[in-house]
Backbone atoms as SQL, in Angstrom:
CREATE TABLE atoms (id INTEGER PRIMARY KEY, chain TEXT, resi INTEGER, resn TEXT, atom TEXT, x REAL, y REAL, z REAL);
INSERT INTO atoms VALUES
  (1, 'A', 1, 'UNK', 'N', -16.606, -8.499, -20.489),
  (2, 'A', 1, 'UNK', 'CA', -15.176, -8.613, -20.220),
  (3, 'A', 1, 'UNK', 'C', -14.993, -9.585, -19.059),
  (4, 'A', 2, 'UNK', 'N', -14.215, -10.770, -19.117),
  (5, 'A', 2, 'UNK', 'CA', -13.758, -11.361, -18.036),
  (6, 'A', 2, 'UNK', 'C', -12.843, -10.896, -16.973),
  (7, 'A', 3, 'UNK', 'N', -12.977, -11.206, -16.289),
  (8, 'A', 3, 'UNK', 'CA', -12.155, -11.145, -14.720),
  (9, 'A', 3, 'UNK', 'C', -10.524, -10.902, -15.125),
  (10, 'A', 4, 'UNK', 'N', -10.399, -11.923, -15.671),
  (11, 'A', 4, 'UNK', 'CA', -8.925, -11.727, -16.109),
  (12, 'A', 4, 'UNK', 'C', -8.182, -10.730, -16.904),
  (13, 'A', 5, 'UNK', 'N', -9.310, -10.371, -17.938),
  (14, 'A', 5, 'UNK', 'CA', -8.722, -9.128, -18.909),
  (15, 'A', 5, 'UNK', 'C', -8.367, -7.818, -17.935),
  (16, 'A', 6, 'UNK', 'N', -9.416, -7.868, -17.113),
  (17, 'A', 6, 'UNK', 'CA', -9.906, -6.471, -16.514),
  (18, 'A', 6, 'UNK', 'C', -8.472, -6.306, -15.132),
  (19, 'A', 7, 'UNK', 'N', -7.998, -7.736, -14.520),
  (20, 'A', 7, 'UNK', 'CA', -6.667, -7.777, -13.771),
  (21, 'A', 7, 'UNK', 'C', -5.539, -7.793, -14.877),
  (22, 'A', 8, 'UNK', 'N', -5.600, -7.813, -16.067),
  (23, 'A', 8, 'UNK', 'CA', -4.570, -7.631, -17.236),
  (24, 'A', 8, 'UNK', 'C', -4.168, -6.627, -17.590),
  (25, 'A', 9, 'UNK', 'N', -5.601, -5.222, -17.611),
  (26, 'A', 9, 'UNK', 'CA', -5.336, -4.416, -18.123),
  (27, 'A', 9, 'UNK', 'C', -4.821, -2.934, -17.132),
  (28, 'A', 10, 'UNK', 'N', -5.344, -3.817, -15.753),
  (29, 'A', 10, 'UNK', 'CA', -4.331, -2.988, -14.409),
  (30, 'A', 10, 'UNK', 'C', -2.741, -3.239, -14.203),
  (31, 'A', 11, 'UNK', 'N', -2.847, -4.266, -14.580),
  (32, 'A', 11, 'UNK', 'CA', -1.256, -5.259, -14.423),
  (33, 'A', 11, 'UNK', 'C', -0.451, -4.222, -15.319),
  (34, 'A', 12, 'UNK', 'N', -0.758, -4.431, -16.427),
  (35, 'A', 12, 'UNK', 'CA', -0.410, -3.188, -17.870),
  (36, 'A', 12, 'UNK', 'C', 0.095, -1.803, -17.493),
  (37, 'A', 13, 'UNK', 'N', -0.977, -1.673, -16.977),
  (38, 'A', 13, 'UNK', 'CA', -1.185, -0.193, -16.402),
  (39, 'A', 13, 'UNK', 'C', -0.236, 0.116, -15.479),
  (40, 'A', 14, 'UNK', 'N', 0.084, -0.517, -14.385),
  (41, 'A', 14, 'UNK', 'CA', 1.139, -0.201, -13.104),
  (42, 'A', 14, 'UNK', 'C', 2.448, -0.374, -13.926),
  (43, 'A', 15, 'UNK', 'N', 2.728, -1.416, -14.730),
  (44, 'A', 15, 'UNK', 'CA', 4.128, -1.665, -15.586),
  (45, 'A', 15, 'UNK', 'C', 4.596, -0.442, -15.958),
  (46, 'A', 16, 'UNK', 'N', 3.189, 0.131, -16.713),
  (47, 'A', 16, 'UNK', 'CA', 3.785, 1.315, -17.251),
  (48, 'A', 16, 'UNK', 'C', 4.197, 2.664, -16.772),
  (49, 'A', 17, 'UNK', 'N', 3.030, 2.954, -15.329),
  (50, 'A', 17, 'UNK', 'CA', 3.676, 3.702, -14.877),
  (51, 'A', 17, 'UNK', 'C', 4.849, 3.390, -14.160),
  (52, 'A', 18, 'UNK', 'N', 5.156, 2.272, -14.132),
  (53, 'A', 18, 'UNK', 'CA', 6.953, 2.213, -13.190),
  (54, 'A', 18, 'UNK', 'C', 7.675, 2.565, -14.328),
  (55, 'A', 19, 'UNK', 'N', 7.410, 1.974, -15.220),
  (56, 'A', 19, 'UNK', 'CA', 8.576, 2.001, -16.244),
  (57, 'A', 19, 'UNK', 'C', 9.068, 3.797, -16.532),
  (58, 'A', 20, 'UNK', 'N', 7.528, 4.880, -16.514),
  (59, 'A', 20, 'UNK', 'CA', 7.441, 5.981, -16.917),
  (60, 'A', 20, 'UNK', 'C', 8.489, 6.589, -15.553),
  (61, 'A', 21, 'UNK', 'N', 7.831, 6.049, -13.935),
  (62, 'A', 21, 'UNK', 'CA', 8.610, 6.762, -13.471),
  (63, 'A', 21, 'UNK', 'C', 9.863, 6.277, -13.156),
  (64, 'A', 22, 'UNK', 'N', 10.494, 4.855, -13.515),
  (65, 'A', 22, 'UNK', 'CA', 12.108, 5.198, -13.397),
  (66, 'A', 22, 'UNK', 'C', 12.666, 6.018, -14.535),
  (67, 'A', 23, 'UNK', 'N', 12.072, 6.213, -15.897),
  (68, 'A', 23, 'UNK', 'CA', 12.700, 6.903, -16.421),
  (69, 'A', 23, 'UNK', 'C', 12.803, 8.403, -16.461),
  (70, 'A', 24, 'UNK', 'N', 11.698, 8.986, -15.485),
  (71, 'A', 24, 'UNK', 'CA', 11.751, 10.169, -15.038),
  (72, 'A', 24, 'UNK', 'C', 12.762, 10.014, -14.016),
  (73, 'A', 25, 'UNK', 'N', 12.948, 9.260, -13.242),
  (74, 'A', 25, 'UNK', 'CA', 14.142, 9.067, -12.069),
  (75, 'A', 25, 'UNK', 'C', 15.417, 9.723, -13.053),
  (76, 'A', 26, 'UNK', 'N', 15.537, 8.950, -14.096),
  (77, 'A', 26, 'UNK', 'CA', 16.973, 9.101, -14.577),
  (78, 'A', 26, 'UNK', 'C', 17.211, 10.329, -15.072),
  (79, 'A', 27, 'UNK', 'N', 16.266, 11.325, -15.873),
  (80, 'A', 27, 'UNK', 'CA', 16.370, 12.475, -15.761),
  (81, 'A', 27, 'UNK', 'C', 17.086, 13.307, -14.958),
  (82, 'A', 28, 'UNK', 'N', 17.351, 13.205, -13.780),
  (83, 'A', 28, 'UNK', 'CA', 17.592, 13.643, -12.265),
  (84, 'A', 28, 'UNK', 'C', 19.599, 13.228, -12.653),
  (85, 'A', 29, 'UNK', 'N', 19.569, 12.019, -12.911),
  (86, 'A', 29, 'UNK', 'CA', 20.977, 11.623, -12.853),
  (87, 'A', 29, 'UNK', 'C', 22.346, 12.819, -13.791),
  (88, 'A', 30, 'UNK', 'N', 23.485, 12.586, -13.376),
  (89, 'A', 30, 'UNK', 'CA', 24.957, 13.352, -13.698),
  (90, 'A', 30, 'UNK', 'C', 24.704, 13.358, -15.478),
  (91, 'A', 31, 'UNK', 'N', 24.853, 14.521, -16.559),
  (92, 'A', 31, 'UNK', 'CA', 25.078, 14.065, -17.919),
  (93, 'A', 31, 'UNK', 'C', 25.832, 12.874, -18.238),
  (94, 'A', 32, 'UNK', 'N', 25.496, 11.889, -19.246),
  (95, 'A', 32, 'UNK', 'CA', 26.409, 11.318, -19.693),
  (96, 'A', 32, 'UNK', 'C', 25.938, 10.115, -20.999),
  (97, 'A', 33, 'UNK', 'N', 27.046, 9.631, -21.016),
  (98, 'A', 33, 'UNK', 'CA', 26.573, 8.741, -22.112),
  (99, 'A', 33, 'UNK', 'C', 25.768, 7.518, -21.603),
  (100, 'A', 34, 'UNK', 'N', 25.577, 6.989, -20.246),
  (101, 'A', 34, 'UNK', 'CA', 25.464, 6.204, -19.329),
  (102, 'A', 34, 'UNK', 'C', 23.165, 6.369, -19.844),
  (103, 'A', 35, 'UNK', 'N', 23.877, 7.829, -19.043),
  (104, 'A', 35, 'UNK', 'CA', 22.374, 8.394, -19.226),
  (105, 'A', 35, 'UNK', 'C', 21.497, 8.325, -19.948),
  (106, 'A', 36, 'UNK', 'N', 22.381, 9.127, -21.147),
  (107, 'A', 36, 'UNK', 'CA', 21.402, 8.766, -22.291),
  (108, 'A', 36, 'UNK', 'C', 20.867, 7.802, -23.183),
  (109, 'A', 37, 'UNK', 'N', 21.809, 6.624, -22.526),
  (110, 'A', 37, 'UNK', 'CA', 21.684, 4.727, -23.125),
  (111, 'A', 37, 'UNK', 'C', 20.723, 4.616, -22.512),
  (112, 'A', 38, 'UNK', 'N', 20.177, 4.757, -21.173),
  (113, 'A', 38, 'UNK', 'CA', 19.083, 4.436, -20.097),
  (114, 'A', 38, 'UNK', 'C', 17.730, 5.214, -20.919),
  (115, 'A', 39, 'UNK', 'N', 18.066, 6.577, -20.869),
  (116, 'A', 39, 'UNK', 'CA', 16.725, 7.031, -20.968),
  (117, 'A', 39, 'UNK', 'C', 16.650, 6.790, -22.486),
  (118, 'A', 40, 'UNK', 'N', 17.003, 6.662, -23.601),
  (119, 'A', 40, 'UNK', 'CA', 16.805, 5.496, -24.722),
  (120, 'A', 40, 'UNK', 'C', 16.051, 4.590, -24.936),
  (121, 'A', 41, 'UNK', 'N', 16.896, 4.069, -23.625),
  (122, 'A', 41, 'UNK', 'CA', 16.435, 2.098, -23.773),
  (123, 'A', 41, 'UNK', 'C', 14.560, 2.389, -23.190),
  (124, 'A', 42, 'UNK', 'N', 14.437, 3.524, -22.331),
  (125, 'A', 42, 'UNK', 'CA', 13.250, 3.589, -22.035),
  (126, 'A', 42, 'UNK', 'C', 11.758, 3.945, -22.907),
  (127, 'A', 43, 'UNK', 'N', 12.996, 5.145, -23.671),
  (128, 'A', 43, 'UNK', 'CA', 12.211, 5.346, -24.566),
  (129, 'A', 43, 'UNK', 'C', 11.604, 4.569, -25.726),
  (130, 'A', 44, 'UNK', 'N', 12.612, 3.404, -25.955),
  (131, 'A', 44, 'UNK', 'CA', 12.205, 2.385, -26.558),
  (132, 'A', 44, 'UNK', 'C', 11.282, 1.488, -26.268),
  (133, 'A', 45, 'UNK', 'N', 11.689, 1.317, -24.764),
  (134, 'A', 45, 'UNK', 'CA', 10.134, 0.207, -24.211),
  (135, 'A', 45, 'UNK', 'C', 9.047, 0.619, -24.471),
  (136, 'A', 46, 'UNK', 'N', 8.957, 2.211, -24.259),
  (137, 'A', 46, 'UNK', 'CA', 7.458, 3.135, -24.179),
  (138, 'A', 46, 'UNK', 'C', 7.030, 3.342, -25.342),
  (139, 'A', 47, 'UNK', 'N', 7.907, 3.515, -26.337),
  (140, 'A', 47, 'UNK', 'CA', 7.487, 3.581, -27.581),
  (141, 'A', 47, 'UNK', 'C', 6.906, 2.373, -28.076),
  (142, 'A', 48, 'UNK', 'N', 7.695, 1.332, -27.845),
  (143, 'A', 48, 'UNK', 'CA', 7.161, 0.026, -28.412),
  (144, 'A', 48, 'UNK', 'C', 5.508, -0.312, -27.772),
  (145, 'A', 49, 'UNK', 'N', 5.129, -0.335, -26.593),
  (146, 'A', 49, 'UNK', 'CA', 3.722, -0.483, -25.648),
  (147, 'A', 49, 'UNK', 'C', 3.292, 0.398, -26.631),
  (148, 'A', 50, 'UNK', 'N', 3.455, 1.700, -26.599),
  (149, 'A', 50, 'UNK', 'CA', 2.404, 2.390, -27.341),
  (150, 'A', 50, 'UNK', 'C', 1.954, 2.208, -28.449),
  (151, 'A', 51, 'UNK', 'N', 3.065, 1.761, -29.319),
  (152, 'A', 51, 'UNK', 'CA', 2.391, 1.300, -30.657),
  (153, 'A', 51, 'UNK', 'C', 1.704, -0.158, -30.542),
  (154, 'A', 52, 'UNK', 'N', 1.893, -0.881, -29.557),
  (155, 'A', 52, 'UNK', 'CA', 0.912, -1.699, -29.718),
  (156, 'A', 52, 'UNK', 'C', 0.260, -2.050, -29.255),
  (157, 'A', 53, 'UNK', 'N', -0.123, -0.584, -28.587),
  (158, 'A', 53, 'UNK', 'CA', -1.670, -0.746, -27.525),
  (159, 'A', 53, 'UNK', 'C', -2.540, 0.976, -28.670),
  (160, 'A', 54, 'UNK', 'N', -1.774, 0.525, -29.722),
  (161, 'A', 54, 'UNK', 'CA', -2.732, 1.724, -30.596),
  (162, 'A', 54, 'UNK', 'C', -3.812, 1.160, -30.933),
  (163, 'A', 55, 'UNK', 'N', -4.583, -0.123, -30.688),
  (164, 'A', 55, 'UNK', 'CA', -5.927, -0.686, -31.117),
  (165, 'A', 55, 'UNK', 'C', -7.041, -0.448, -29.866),
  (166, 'A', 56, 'UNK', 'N', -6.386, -0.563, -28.528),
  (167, 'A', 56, 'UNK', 'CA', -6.905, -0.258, -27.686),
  (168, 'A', 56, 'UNK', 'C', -6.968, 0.877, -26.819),
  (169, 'A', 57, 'UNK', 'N', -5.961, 2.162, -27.408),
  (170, 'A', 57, 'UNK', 'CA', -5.979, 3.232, -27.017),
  (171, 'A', 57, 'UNK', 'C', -5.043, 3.262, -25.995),
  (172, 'A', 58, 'UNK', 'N', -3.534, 3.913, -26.312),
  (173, 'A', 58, 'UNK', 'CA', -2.461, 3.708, -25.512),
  (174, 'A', 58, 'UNK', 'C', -2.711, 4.900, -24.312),
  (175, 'A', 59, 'UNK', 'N', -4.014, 5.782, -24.692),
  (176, 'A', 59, 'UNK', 'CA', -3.892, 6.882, -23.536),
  (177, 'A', 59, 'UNK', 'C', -4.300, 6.556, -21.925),
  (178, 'A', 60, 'UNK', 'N', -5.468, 5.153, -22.505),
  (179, 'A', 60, 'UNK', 'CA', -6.293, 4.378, -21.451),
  (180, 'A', 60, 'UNK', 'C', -4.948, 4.019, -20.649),
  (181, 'A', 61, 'UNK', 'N', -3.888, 3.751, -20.637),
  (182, 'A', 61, 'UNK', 'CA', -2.683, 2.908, -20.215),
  (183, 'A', 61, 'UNK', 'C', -1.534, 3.940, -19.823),
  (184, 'A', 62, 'UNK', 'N', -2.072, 5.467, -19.696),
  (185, 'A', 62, 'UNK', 'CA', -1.023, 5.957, -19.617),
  (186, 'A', 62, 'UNK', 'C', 0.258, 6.839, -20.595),
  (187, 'A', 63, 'UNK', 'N', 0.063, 6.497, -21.710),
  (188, 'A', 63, 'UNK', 'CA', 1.063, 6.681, -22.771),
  (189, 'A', 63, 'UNK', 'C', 0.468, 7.898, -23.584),
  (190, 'A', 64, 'UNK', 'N', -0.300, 8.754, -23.306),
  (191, 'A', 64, 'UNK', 'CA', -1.056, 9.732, -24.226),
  (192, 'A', 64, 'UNK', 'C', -0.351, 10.987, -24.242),
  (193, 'A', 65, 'UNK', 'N', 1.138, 10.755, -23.725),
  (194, 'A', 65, 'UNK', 'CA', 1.816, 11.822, -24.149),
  (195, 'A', 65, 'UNK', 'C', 3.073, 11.753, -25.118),
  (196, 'A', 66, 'UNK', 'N', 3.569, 12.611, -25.581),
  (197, 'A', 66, 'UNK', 'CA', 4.522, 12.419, -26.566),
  (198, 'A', 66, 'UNK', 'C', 5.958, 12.103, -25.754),
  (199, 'A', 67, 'UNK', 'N', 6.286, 10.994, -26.124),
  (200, 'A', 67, 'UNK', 'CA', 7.260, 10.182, -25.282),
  (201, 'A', 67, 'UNK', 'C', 8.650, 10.942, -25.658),
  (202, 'A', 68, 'UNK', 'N', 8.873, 11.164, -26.877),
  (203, 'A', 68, 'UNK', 'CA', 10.218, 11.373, -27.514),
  (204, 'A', 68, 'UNK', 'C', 10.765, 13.285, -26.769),
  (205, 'A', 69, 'UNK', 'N', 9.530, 13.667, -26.471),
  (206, 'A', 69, 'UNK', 'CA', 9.568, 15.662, -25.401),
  (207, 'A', 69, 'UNK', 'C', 9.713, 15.122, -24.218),
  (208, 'A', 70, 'UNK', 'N', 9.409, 14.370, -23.328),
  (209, 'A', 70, 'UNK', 'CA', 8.953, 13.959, -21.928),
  (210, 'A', 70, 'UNK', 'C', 10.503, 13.310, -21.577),
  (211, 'A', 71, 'UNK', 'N', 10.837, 12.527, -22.304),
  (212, 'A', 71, 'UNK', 'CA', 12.254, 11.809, -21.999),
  (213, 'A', 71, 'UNK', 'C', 13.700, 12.575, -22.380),
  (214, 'A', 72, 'UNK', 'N', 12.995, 13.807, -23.164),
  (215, 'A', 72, 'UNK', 'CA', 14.633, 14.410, -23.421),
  (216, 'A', 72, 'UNK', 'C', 15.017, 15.323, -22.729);
């Protein structure tokens, strides 16, 4: 593995946990429709990474839990 993959696949890695924890942030926020567009749109990013880090194992990256229970 080169140098670069191996700073690629940390780079990856921190994305995702920010991404995981602002959308745990929003959890926290007032009900609304506001809300549930946000934690959506998140769920969409996370969903999307995961399916296409299914060759390389989306759990290595963070994503080895069921996104669609965790965000609702």
């Amino acid at each position: 593995m080169n140098e670069n993959t191996g700073l690629n696949k940390e780079l990856l890695k921190d994305c995702i946990a920010s991404v995981i924890e602002m959308a745990e942030a929003v959890k926290s926020e007032p009900a609304g429709e506001f809300k549930d567009g946000k934690l959506l749109a998140y769920n969409e990013v996370l969903s999307s990474l995961k399916t296409h880090l299914i060759p390389v194992n989306p759990d290595d990256f963070g994503l080895g839990f069921d996104i669609d229970q965790k965000l609702a």
